[in-house]
C-alpha positions in Angstrom: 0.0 0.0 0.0 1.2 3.6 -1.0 1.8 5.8 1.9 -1.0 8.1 2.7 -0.3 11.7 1.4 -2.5 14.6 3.4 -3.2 17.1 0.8 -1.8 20.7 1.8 -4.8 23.0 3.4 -4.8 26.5 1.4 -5.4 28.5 4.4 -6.2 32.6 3.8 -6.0 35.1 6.9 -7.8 38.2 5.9 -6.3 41.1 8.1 -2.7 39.8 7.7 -0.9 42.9 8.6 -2.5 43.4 12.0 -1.4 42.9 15.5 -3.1 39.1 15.8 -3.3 38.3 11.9 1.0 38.5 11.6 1.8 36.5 14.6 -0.5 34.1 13.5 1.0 34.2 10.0 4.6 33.5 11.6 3.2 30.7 13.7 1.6 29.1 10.6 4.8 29.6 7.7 6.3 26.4 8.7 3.1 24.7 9.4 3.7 21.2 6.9 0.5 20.9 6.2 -0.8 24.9 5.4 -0.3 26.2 2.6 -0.4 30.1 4.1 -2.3 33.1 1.9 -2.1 36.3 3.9 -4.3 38.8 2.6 -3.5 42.4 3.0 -5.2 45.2 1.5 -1.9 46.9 -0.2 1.9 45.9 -0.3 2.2 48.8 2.2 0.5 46.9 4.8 2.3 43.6 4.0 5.6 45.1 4.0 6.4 43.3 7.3 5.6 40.2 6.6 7.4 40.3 3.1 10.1 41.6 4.8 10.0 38.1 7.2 10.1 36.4 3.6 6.2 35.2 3.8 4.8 36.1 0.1 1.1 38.0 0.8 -1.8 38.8 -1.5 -3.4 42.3 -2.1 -6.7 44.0 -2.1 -9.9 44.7 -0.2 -12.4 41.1 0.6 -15.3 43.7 1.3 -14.7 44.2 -3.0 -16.4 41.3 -4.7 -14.0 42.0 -7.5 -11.1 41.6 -5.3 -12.9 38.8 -3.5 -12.5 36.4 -6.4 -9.2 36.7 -7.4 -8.3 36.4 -3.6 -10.1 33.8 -2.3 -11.5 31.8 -4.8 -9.2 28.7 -4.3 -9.0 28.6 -0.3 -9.9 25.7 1.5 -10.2 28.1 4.7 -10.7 31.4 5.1 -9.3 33.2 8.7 -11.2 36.2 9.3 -8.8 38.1 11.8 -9.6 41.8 10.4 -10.7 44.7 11.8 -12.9 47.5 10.5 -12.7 51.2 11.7 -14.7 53.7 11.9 -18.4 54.4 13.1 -20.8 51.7 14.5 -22.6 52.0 11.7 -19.1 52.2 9.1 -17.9 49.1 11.2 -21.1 47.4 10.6 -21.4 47.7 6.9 -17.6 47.2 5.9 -17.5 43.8 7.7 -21.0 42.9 6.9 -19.4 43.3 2.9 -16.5 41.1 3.9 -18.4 38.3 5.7 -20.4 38.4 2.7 -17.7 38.0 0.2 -15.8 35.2 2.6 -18.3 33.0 2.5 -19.6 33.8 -1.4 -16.4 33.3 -3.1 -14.0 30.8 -1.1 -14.1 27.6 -2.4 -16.8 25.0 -2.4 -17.4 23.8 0.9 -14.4 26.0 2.6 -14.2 26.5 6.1 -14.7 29.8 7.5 -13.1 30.9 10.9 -14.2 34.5 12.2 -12.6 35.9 15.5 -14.8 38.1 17.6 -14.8 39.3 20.8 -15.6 39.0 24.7 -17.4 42.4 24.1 -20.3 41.0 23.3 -20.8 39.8 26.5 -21.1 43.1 27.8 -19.7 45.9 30.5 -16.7 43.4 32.1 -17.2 45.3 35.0 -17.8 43.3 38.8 -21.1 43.8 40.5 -23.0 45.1 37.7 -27.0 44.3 37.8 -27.2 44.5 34.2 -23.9 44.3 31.7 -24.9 46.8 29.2 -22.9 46.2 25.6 -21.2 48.9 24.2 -21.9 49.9 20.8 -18.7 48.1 19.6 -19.7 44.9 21.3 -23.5 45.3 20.1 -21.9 45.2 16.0 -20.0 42.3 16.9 -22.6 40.3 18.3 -24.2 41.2 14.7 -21.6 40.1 13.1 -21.6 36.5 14.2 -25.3 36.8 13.1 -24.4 37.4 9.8 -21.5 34.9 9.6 -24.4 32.2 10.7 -26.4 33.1 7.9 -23.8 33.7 4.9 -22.0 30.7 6.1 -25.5 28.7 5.5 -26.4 30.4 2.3 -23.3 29.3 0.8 -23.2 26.1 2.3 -20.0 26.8 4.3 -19.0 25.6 7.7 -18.4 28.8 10.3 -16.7 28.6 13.3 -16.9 31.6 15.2 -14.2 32.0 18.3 -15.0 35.0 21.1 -11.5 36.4 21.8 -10.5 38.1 24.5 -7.3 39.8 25.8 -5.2 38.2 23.2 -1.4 37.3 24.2 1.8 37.0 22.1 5.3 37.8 21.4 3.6 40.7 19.2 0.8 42.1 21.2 0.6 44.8 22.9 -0.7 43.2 26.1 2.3 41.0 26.5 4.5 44.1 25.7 3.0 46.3 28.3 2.8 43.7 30.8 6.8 42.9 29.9 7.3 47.0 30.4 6.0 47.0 34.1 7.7 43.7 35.3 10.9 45.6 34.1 10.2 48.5 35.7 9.0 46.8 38.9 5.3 49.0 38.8 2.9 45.6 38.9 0.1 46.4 41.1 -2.3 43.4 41.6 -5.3 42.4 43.4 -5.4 40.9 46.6 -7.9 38.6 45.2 -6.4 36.5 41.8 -9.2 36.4 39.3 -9.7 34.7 36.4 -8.4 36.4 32.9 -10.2 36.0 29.7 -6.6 35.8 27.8 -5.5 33.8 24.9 -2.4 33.7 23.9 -1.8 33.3 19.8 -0.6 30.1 19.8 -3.8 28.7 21.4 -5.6 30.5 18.5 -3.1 28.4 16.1 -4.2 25.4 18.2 -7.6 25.7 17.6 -6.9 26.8 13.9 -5.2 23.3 13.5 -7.5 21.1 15.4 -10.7 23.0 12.9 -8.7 21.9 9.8 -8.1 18.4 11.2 -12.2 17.9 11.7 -13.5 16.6 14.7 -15.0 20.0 15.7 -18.5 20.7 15.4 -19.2 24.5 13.2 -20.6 26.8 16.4 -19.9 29.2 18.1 -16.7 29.0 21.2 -15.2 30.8 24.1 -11.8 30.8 23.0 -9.2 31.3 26.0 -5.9 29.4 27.5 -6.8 26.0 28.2 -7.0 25.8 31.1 -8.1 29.0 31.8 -5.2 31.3 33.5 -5.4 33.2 36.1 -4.2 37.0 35.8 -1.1 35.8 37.9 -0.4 33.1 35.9 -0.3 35.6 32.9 2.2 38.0 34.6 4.1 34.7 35.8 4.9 33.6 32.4 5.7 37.0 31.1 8.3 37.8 33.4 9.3 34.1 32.9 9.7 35.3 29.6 11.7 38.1 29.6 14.2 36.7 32.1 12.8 38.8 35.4 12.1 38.2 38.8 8.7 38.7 39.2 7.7 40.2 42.7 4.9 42.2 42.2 3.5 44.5 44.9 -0.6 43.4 46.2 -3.1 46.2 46.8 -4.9 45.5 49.9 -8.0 46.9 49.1 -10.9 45.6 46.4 -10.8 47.0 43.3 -12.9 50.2 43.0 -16.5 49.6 41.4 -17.8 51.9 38.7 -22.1 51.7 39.3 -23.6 53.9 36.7 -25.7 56.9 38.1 -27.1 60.0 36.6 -25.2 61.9 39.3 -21.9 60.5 37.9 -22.5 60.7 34.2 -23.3 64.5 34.8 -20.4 64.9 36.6 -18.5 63.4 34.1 -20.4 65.8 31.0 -19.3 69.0 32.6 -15.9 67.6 33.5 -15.6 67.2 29.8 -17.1 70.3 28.6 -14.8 72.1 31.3 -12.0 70.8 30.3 -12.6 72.8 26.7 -10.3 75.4 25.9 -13.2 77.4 24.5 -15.3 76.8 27.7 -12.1 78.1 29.7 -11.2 81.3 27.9 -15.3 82.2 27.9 -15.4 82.0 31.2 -12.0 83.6 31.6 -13.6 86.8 29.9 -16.5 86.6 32.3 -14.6 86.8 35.3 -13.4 90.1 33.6 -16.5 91.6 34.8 -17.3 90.1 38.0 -16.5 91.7 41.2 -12.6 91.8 42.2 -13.8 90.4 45.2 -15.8 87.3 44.0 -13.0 87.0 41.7 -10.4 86.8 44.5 -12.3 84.5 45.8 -12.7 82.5 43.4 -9.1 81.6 42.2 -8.6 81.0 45.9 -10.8 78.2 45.7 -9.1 77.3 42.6 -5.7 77.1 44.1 -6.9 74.8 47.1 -8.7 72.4 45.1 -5.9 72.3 42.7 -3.7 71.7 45.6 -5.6 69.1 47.5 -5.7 67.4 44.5 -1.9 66.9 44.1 -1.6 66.4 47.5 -4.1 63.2 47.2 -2.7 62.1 44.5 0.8 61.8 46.1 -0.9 59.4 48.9 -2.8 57.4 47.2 -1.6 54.0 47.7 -0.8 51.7 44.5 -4.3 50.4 42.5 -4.4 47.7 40.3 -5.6 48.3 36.9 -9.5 47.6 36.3 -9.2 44.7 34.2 -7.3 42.5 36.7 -10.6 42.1 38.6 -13.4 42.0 35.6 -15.3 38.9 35.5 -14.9 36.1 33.9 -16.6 35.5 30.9 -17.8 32.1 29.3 -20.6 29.6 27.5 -19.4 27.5 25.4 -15.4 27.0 25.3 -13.5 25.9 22.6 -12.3 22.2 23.2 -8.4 22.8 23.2 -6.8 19.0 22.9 -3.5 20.2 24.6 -3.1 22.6 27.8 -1.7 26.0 26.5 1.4 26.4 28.7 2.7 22.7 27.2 1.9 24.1 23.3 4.3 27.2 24.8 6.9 25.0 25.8 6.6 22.6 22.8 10.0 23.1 20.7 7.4 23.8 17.9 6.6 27.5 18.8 10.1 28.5 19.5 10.5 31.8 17.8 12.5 31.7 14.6 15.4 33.9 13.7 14.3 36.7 10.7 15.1 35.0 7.2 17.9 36.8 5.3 17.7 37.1 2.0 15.2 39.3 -0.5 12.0 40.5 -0.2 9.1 37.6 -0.7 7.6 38.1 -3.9 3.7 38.5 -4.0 1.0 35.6 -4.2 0.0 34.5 -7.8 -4.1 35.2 -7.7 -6.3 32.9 -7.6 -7.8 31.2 -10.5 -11.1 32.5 -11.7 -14.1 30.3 -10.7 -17.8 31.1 -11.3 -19.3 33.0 -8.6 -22.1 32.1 -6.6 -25.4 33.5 -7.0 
């Protein structure tokens, strides 16, 4: 009996050139099985990864024109970009894309869209009702309308909720790096759960959807098993060679229940702060009293100066996301706890390729559209 070949996967990320997409694109280059397609929409955003010798391809998925040539012979389709803009811009450009994803991959592709833990709502603890912002309201749409263009086209969606995402390249990891060095972690008395994921879990889960065995859904997609947010800071300063001894605040976290009294406080803070607003009132003191106006900057000058003075005794907070809560429904089943899939000689980082520039993708072949 011949030996069993497994055929190469053509695997597309769309949003290449961001934060998540090239880490992921670095993890998968030597993968022996994926054939990688990065998708970026000009050379100027793919200059990085060329540079790293990883050939891209170029335009805009939300074009159906550009669609086509792009994705029209990819087995799966990665959507890891992000629109900008308005609710309503946000909405419509990755509405297009979604679209166009699932429309003009190839016959019964794969689609894998990241969202978010937004859509879970105001992370905040001791909330009655989480409230979604409008960011994490278009994203909840968004997996609507992956469920019903994945359907239409008879494509298989798997949607993962990300949430703080971890990685040599993100800017998490870099800022919690920059504090360990610095010696300025604050935590929480209390350890709570984090809803990270580091990238090479989200290559994990990539792989395992390509092998089969994972039913198209929606999934909670986090470190398996689920790290606490010392655990986090433990591997990072593990990974930037630093003893980690961070200093604990005492106290809990400070709560942020919405009231009418605060958000009014908060408008004429805002409208205060306006250099407009300042040099009109500036003119009206003008014509005020010289002893109300005394007065006045007096109470200026103490308030200015209790301030300062509270600030410099205020004892060391942690940031508000070491104590949000944790958020999960339906979690992604991860075959392989994280931290081993760190320390697997597989996702050691690789030195930068010398040499010239990768040379772009060739398109893809034309195929009849869908209809």
């Amino acid at each position: 009996m011949p030996p069993t070949v497994t055929p190469m996967v053509k695997l597309a990320i769309l949003g290449a050139n961001g934060q998540v997409g090239a880490e992921l694109c670095l993890l998968l280059r030597s993968h022996p099985d994926i054939e990688l397609v990065p998708i970026c929409r000009n050379r100027s955003g793919s200059a990085f990864l060329r540079w790293q010798g990883i050939a891209c391809r170029h335009g805009r998925v939300a074009e159906a024109t550009d669609a086509a040539r792009l994705l029209a012979d990819c087995d799966v389709v990665v959507n890891s970009s992000l629109a900008a803009g308005t609710p309503a811009q946000i909405r419509q450009m990755e509405d297009a894309i979604v679209s166009n994803m699932a429309r003009f991959s190839k016959a019964q592709a794969t689609l894998i869209h990241f969202s978010t833990q937004s859509v879970y709502g105001d992370p905040q603890p001791h909330r009655l009702v989480r409230w979604r912002s409008p960011y994490g309201r278009v994203k909840l749409q968004t997996e609507k309308r992956v469920r019903v263009a994945a359907k239409t086209h008879g494509k298989r969606a798997h949607i993962l909720r990300l949430g703080h995402v971890c990685g040599e390249m993100q800017e998490i990891s870099a800022t919690i790096r920059q504090q360990i060095r610095a010696g300025e972690v604050v935590l929480p008395a209390q350890d709570c759960s984090s809803n990270t994921v580091h990238t090479v879990a989200i290559v994990q889960a990539i792989g395992q959807i390509i092998r089969g065995g994972i039913a198209a859904g929606t999934y909670d997609l986090m470190n398996t098993p689920r790290w606490s947010w010392r655990e986090v800071y433990d591997y990072e300063a593990a990974a930037c060679g630093v003893d980690f001894a961070p200093r604990i605040a005492a106290h809990s976290p400070r709560t942020r229940t919405p009231t009418i009294r605060r958000a009014l406080t908060q408008a004429a803070g805002q409208l205060a702060a306006r250099q407009s607003v300042r040099e009109l009132f500036a003119k009206l003191f003008a014509y005020v009293p010289e002893r109300t106006n005394a007065r006045t900057m007096a109470w200026w000058y103490v308030r200015r100066a209790r301030t300062e003075i509270a600030a410099l005794s205020q004892l060391p907070r942690p940031a508000d996301h070491l104590s949000w809560v944790a958020n999960g429904k339906r979690f992604f089943p991860a075959d392989t706890p994280t931290i081993d899939v760190l320390r697997s000689a597989a996702w050691a980082p690789q030195e930068s390729p010398v040499g010239p520039w990768a040379v772009d993708l060739p398109e893809a072949a034309p195929q009849r559209s869908e209809t």
